[in-house]
C-alpha positions in Angstrom: 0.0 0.0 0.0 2.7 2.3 0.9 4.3 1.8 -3.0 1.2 2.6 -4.1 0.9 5.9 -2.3 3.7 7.0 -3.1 3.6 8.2 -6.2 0.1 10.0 -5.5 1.6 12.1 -2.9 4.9 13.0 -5.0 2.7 13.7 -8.4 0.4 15.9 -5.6 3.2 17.6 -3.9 4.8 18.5 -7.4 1.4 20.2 -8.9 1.4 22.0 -5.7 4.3 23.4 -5.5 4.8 24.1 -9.2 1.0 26.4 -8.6 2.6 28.1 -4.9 5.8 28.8 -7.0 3.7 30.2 -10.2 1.5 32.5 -7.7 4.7 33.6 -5.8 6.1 34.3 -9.7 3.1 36.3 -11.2 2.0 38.4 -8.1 5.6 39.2 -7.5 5.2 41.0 -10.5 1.7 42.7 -9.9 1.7 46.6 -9.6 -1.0 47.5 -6.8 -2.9 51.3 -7.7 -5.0 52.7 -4.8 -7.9 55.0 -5.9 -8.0 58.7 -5.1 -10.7 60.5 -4.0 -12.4 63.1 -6.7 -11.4 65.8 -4.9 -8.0 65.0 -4.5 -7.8 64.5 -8.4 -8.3 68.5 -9.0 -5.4 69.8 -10.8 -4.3 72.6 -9.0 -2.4 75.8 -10.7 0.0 77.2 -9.1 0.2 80.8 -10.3 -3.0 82.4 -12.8 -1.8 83.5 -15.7 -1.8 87.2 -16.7 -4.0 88.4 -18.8 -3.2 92.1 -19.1 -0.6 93.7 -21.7 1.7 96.6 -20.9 0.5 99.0 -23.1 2.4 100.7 -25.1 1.6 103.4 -27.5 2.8 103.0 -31.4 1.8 105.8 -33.8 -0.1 104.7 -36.7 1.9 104.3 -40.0 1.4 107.1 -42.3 -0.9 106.1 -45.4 1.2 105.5 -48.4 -0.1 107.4 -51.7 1.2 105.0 -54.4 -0.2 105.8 -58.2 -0.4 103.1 -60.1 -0.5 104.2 -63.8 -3.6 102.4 -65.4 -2.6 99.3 -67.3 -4.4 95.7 -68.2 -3.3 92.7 -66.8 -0.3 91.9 -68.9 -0.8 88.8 -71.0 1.7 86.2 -70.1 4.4 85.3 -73.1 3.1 81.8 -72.8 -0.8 81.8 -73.4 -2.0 80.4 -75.9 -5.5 78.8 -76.5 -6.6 76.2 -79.1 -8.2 72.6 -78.9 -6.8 69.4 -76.5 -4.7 66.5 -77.8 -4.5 63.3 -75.5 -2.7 60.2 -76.2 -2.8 57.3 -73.6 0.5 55.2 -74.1 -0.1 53.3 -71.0 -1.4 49.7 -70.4 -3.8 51.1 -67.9 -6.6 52.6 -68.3 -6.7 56.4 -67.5 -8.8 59.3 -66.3 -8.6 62.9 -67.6 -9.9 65.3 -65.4 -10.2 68.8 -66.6 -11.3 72.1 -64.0 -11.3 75.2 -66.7 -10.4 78.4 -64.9 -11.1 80.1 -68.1 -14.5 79.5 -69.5 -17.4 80.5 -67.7 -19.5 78.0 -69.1 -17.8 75.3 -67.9 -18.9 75.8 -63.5 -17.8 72.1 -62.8 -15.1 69.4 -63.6 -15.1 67.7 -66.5 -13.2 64.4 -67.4 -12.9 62.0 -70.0 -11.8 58.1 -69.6 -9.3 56.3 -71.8 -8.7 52.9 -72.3 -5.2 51.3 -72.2 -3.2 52.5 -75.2 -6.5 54.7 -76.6 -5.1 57.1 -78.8 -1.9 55.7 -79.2 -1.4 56.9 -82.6 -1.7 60.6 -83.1 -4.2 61.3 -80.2 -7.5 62.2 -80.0 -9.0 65.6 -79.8 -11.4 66.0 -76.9 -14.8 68.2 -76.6 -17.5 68.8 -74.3 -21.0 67.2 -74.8 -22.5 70.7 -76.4 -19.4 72.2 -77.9 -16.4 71.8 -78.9 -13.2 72.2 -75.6 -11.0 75.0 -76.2 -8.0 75.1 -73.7 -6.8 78.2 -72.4 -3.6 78.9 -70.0 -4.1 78.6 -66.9 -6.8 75.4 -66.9 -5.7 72.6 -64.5 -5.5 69.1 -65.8 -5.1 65.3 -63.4 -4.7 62.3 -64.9 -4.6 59.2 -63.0 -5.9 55.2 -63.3 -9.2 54.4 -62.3 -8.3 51.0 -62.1 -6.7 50.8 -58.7 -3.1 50.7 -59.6 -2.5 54.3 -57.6 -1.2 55.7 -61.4 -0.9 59.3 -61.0 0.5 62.1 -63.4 0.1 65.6 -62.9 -1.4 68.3 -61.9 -0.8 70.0 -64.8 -1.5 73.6 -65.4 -2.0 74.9 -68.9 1.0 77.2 -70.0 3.0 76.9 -67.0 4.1 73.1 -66.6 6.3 71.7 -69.4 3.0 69.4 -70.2 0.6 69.7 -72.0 2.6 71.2 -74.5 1.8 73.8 -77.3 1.7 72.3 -80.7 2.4 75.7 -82.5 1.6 74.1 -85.8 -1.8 72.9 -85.3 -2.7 75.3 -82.9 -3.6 72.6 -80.1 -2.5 71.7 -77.0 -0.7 68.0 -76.9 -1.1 65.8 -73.5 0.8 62.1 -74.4 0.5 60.1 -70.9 3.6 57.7 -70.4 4.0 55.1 -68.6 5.8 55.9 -65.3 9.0 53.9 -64.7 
């Protein structure tokens, strides 16, 4: 009988002191936090802060009587207006967004969607639904793929980025979109 015991007690005694030494371990370790009253909580400051300025007296600065001779807004050496030339060379498909700061007609964003390699060629001229697009310096263009890829190339701005770029001989502006490296 005593043979048999003995294993029960040394399995027993070995769980047991494998928990005690695990308790001992973890609470060894715990942090204890004691609660504070509310009112005890109140950040207190311990100087107000100032809210009044020296003053000081500055004289006003005398008004400056500038004549301007009268003039019209000089036209830059760069505008040019004609119709809009795109060419898609990409495999992606791409957006062209268009927000005209020159025609009044045109109140909202306009874009136009190409497929992968559309107008590979020579291009294609774009137009609005009623009329036909005449781009002006100073229009804003975005391209970018719809598709997901994050393909992005622009802003452009018309007559001050080197694209799109003046085609002097046809009187059009010429967008080609590359692919980006």
């Amino acid at each position: 009988m005593k043979d048999k015991l003995y294993p029960a007690f040394l399995i027993t005694g070995t769980i047991l002191l494998t928990l005690i030494s695990l308790r001992q371990f973890l609470f060894r370790y715990c942090m204890q936090t004691e609660r504070k009253p509310a009112e005890q909580m109140v950040l207190s400051v311990p100087h107000p802060l100032s809210t009044t300025f020296p003053k000081t007296s500055v004289a006003p600065p005398p008004p400056l009587n500038i004549s301007l001779p009268p003039s019209s807004v000089p036209t830059p050496t760069n505008y040019h207006q004609g119709s809009f030339r795109v060419s898609n060379l990409t495999e992606h498909p791409v957006r062209v967004a268009l927000l005209s700061r020159s025609a009044p007609n045109i109140t909202e964003p306009v874009h136009w969607d190409f497929a992968p390699a559309e107008g590979s060629g020579e291009g294609l001229i774009l137009s609005l639904p009623r009329e036909d697009l005449i781009l002006k310096s100073g229009d804003i263009l975005v391209v970018f793929a719809p598709d997901g890829s994050r393909y992005y190339w622009g802003p452009y701005i018309v007559g001050e980025t080197p694209l799109p770029a003046w085609n002097s001989q046809d009187q059009e502006w010429e967008l080609v979109i590359k692919p980006t490296p």
